[in-house]
N, C-alpha and C positions, 0 to 999 in steps of 0.2 A: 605465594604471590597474592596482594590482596585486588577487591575488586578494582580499585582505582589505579591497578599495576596492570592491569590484561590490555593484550596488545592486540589489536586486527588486522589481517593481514586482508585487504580489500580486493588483493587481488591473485587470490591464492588458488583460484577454479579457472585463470584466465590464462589461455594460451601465453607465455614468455612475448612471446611478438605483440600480441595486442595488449598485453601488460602495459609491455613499453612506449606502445600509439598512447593510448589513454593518461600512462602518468606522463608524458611531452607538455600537455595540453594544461596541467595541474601547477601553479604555480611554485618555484623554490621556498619552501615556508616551512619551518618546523613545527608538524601541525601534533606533535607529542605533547602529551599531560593526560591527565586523567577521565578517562572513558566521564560523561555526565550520566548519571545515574539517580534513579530516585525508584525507592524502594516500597512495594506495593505497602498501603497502612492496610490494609487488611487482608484474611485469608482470599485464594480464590476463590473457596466455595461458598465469598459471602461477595465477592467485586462482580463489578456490571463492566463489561466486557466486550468493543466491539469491533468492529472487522474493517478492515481498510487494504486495496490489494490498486497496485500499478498496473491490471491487466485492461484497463480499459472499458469497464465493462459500463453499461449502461441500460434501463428501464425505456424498452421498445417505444413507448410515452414523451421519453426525453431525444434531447439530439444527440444525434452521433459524435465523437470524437471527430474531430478535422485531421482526417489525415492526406485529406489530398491536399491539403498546406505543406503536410509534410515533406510529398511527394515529391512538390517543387521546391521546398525550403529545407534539405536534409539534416540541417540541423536546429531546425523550429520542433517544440512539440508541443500539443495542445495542455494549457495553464489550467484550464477547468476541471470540475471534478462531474460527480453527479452522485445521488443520494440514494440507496438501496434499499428500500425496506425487508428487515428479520424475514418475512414470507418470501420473498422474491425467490423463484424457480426458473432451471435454464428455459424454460417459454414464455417468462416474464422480460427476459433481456437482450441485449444485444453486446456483441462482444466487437471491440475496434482498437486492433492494435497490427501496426505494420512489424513489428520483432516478434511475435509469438504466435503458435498455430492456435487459433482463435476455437478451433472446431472443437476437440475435447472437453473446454468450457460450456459450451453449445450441447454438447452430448449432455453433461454434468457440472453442474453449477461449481457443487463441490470441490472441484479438482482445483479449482483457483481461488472459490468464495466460500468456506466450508460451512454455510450459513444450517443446514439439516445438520451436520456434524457437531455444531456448537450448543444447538435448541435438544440434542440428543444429552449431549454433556447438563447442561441447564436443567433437563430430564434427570438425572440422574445424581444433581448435586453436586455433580463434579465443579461448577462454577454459579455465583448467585445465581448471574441472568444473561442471555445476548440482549446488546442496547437496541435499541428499535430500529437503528437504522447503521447502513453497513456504509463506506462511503470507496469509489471506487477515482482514480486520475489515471493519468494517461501515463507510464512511466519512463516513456524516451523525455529524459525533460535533461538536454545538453547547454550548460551555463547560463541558466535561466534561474534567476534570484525572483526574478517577477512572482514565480510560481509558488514561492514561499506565502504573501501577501493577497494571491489570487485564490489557492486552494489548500494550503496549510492552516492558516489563519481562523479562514470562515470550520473549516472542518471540526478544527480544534473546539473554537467556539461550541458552534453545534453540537459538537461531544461531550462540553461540558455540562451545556443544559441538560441534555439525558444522563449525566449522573453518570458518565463514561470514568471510569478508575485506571482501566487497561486496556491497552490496546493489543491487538494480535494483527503485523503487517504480512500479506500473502503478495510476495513483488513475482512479477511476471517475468 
């Protein structure tokens, strides 16, 4: 099977029942053809490489995630992102997410941001560089195209200027 043949199975860790809530809501469309792909131009150990995770997270500096929008709006989630920088340590941040236990974040950046794990790699050659800044959104984001144009966009952008090749996503 070649790459353009591999199939995902999106909902293959989800309880049968909530499989079935979730694809209701998914429109009848034949969403089959080939995975889009594009194939790193250079080795890792020469790509600049950066961090992007749906946990929520944000720079104690910055505002929080809205989640008391969510609270009352169960299916709103916050569009924004917020900007990480490479040094950022769990006492640099704050973590704001109503789906995930926030607190082993809080203990350990790592476990969701592996930003010491990657500057260790980068140590070691294993990859050029981490990019300078890590970029973090809110990952309950339910039929929300907005989100694309609000926090996809700008991110991308921003990632282009640092010379971003690769991305590594950490979803919450």
């Amino acid at each position: 099977m070649s790459a353009a043949e591999k199939i995902v199975d999106g909902y293959r860790f989800l309880p049968p029942s909530l499989a079935a809530w979730v694809q209701s809501f998914i429109p009848d469309e034949d969403f089959s053809g080939p995975i889009p792909w594009t194939p790193l131009s250079k080795p890792v150990k020469q790509a600049t490489i950066a961090l992007v995770t749906s946990s929520g997270i944000s720079m104690k500096t910055d505002p929080p995630f809205d989640m008391e929008r969510e609270k009352r709006e169960p299916l709103w989630g916050d569009r924004s992102f917020r900007s990480i920088p490479r040094d950022a340590t769990e006492k640099d941040v704050n973590v704001n997410h109503l789906h995930i236990n926030t607190g082993y974040a809080l203990q350990d950046i790592n476990v969701i941001l592996p930003l010491t794990r990657m500057k260790e790699l980068e140590a070691d050659g294993a990859i050029g560089r981490l990019a300078p800044t890590s970029y973090s959104f809110y990952g309950f984001q339910w039929n929300n195209t907005e989100f694309l144009t609000e926090a996809i966009d700008p991110m991308c952008k921003n990632m282009k200027a640092e010379g971003v090749e690769a991305v590594i996503l950490t979803p919450a």
